[in-house]
C-alpha positions in Angstrom: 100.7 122.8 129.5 98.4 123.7 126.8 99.1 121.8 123.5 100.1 123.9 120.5 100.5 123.2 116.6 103.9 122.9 115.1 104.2 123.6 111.9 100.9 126.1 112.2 98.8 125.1 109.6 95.5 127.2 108.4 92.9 124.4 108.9 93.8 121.2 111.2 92.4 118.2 111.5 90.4 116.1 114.9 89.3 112.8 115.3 85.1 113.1 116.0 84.2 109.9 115.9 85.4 106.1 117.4 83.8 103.1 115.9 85.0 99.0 116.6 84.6 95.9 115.8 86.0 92.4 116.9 84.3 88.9 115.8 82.4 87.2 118.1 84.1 83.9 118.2 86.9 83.9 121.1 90.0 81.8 120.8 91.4 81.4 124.6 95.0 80.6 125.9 93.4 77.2 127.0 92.0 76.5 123.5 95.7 77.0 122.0 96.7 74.5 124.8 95.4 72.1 122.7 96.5 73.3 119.2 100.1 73.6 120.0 102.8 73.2 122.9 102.2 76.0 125.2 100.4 76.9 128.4 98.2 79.6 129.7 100.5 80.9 132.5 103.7 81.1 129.5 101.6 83.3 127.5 100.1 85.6 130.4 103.7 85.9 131.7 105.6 86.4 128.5 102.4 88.7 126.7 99.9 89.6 128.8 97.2 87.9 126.3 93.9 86.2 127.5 92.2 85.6 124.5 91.9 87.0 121.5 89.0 87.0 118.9 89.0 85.4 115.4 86.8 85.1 112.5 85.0 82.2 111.3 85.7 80.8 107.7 84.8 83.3 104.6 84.7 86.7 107.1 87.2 89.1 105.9 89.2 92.0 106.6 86.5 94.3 104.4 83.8 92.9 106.8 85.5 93.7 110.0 86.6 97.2 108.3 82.5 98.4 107.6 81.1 96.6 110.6 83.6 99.4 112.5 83.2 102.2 109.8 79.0 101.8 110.8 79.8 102.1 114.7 81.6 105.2 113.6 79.2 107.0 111.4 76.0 106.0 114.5 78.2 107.7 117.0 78.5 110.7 114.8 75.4 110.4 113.9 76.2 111.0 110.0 75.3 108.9 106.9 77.7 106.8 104.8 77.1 109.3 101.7 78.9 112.1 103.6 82.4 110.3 104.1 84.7 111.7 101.1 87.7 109.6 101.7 88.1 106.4 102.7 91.8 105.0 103.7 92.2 101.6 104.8 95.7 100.2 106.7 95.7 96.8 106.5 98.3 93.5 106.1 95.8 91.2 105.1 93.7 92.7 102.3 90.9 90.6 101.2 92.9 90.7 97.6 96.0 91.9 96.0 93.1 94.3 94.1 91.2 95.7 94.3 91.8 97.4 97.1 90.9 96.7 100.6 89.1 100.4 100.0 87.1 100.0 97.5 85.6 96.8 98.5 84.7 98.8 102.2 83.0 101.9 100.2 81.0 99.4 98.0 79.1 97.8 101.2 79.4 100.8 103.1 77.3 102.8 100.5 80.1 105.6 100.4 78.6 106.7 97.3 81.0 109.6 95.9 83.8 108.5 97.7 87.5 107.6 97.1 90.3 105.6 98.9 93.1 103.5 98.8 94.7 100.9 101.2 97.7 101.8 103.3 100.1 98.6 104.3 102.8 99.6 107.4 102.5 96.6 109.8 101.4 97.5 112.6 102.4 101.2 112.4 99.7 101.1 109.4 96.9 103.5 111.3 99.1 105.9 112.4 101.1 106.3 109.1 97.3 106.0 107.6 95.7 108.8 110.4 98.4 111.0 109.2 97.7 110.8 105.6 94.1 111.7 106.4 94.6 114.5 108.6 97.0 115.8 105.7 93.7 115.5 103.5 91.6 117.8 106.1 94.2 120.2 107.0 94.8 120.8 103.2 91.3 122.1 102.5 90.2 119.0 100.0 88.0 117.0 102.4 86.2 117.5 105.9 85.4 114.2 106.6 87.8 111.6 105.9 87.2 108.2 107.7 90.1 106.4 108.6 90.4 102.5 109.4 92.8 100.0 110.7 91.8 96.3 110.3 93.1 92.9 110.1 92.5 89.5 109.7 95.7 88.2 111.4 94.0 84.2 111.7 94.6 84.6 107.7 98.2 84.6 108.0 99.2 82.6 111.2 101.0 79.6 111.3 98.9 77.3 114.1 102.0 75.2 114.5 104.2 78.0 115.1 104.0 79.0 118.8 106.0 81.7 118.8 103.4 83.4 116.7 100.3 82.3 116.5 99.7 82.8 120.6 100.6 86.7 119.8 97.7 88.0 117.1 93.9 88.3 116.9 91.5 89.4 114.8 89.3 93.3 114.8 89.1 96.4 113.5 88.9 100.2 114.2 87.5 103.2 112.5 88.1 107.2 113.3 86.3 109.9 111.5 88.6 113.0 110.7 87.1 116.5 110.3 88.5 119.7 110.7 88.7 121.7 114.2 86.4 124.1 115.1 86.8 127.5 117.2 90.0 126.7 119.9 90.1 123.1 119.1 93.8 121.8 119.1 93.1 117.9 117.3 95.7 116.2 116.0 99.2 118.6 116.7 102.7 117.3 115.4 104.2 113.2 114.8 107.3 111.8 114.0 107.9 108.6 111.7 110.4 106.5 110.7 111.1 103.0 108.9 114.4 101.0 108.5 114.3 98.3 106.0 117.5 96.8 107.4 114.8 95.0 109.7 112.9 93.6 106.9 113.8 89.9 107.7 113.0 89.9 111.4 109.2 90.4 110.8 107.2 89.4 107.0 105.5 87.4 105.2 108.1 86.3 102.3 105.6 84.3 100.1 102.6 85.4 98.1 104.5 88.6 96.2 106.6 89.6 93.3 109.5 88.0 94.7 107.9 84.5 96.1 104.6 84.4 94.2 102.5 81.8 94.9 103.6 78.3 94.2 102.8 75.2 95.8 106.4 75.0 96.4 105.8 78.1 98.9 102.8 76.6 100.3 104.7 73.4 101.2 107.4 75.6 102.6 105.1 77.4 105.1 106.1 80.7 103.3 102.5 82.5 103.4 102.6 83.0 107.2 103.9 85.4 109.4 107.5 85.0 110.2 108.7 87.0 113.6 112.4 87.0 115.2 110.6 87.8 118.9 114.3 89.1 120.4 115.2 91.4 118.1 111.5 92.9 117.2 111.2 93.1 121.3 114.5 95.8 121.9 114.1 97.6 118.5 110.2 98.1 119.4 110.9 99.3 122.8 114.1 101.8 122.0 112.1 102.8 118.7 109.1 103.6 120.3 110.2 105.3 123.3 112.9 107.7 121.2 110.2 108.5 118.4 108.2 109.5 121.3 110.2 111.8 122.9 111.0 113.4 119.7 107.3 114.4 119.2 107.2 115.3 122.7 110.4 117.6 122.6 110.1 119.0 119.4 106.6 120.5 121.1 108.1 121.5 124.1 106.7 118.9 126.3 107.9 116.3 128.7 105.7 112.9 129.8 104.8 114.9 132.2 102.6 116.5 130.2 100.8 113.9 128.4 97.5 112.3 129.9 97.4 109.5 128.8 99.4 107.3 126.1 97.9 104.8 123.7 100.2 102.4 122.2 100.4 100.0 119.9 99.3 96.3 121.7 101.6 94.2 120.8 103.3 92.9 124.2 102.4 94.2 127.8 105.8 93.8 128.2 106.8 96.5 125.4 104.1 98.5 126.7 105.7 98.6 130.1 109.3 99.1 128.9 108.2 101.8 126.5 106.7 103.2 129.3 109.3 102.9 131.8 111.9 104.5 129.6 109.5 107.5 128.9 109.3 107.8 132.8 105.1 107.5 132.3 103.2 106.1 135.0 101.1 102.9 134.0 98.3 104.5 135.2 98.6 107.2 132.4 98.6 103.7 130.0 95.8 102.1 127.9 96.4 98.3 127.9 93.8 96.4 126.4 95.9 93.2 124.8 94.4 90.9 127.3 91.5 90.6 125.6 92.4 91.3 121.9 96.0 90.6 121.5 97.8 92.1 118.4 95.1 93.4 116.1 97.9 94.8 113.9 95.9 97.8 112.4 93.3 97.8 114.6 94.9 97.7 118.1 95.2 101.7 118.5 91.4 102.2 117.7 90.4 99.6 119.3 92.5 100.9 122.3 91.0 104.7 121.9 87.5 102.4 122.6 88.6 101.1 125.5 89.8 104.7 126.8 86.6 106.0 126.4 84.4 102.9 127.8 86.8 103.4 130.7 86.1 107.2 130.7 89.5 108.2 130.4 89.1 109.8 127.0 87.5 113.2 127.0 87.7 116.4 125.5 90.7 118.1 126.3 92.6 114.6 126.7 96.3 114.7 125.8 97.0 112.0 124.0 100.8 110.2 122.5 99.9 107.4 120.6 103.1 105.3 119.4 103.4 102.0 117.7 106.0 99.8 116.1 105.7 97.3 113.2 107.7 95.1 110.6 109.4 97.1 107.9 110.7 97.9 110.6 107.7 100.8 110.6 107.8 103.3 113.6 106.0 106.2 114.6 104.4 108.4 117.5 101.6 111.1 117.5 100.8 113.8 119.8 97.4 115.2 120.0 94.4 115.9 121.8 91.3 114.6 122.1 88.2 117.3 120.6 85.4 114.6 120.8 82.5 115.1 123.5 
């Protein structure tokens, strides 16, 4: 079924370029072994994580973010100077301020550009890919680049094993321009939050509220903080009904869709997302194996591994759908215009 735009709008907006980034250095189940009280075969089973990659000490989230942003620009074959916009969703800024942003543009050599930072967990680069597709469809900008990167090593707990065997390190990039001729892009999405959540996923020191101290440092209050249960069934109904909201409110089914790219979080959300939206697994991107929760950047860095895999091409359907702490939700129906 062919894909159409609802609302219509005059000009709309498609991704044209893919650009990633991970750090070299590779931190294995078997390495965690030794770190804390865990075992290869209890994360495989319970996560479906290998490895994941981290930086080394004094690499931040801006390096990750422009070291993506470049493999963007190459494959589109464009210079920094013609990205207008700049729009960075991120949890782990390298600074309260400036932003995340402005810090990227500056090594980038964006000269001319603006841009802000964009925080929604893990549902930060769809909520962020929405905003700039908003910029393009409105007539202000043609080329807005769009990136989702963390450093999640800067925020783990290495004691805590219910977290720190779940999150990695890498970043993604898009490049948003408007369609040309019959191109469809990016067609409809649906988001939510639900701060009744708040508690069951954050990061409770380092703000307004709990600013730094060494009272918070002592009380571990400047990692991440995750009640697993209840983050699993909320991700998994959340996910799966947002998703079928985009999809019905476009007169679609699964059936439809080519292929869906989710948020990597947990195979095992993947695969109950999945199963409740009746969507084959072979229809499914899965990369968490080898990167684990990238929070920001997992989605891009999933579209990579579509393409790589050559099952990203022009004319692709495409749901993407993620889920993050806030609670943050959302889903995104569109279809791929790059060649």
């Amino acid at each position: 079924m062919k894909l159409t735009l609802k609302p219509r709008v005059a000009v709309r907006a498609k991704i044209s370029s893919v650009g990633t980034y991970v750090p070299p250095k590779l931190l294995t189940n078997a390495d965690l072994e030794k770190m804390v009280a865990t075992s290869d075969e209890w994360i495989i089973e319970r996560t479906g994580i290998r490895e994941r990659h981290v930086v080394e000490k004094g690499v931040a989230t801006s390096d990750l973010a422009v070291e993506a942003a470049k493999k963007c620009l190459a494959r589109r074959g464009i210079g920094a100077e013609e990205v207008e916009v700049i729009i960075v969703a991120t949890v782990t800024p390298d600074m309260f301020f400036p932003a995340t942003a402005c810090l990227v543009q500056d090594k980038l050599g964006a000269k001319g550009a603006w841009g802000f930072d964009l925080s929604a967990a893990c549902s930060g680069f769809l909520y962020a890919l929405q905003v700039g597709a908003k910029l393009v469809e409105s007539g202000a900008h043609k080329k807005v680049m769009v990136i989702g990167a963390d450093v999640m090593s800067s925020i783990l707990d290495y004691t805590d094993r219910t977290t720190c065997i779940l999150f990695g390190d890498g970043a993604g990039a898009v490049l948003l321009e408007p369609c040309e001729g019959d191109e469809v892009g990016l067609v409809d999405y649906v988001h939510e939050i639900d701060g009744s959540g708040a508690s069951s996923l954050y990061m409770p020191g380092g703000g307004s509220l709990h600013p730094s101290t060494a009272e918070t440092v002592a009380a571990r209050m400047h990692y991440v903080h995750q009640a697993g249960g209840a983050v699993f069934k909320i991700a998994v109904r959340k996910m799966s009904e947002l998703s079928e909201a985009v999809l019905k409110r476009n007169d679609l089914t699964a059936e439809d869709i080519d292929l869906l790219i989710p948020h990597q979080a947990n195979k095992r959300i993947i695969l109950a997302t999945a199963e409740r939206l009746e969507m084959p697994e072979e229809k499914i991107i899965i990369n968490i194996g080898e990167f684990g929760n990238t929070t920001c950047g997992t989605i891009p860095l999933a579209m990579n591994t579509a393409l790589e895999q050559g099952r990203l091409k022009k004319g692709t359907k495409v749901l993407l759908a993620a889920f993050g702490g806030g609670f943050t939700v959302g889903a995104t129906l569109l279809q791929w215009e790059m060649d």
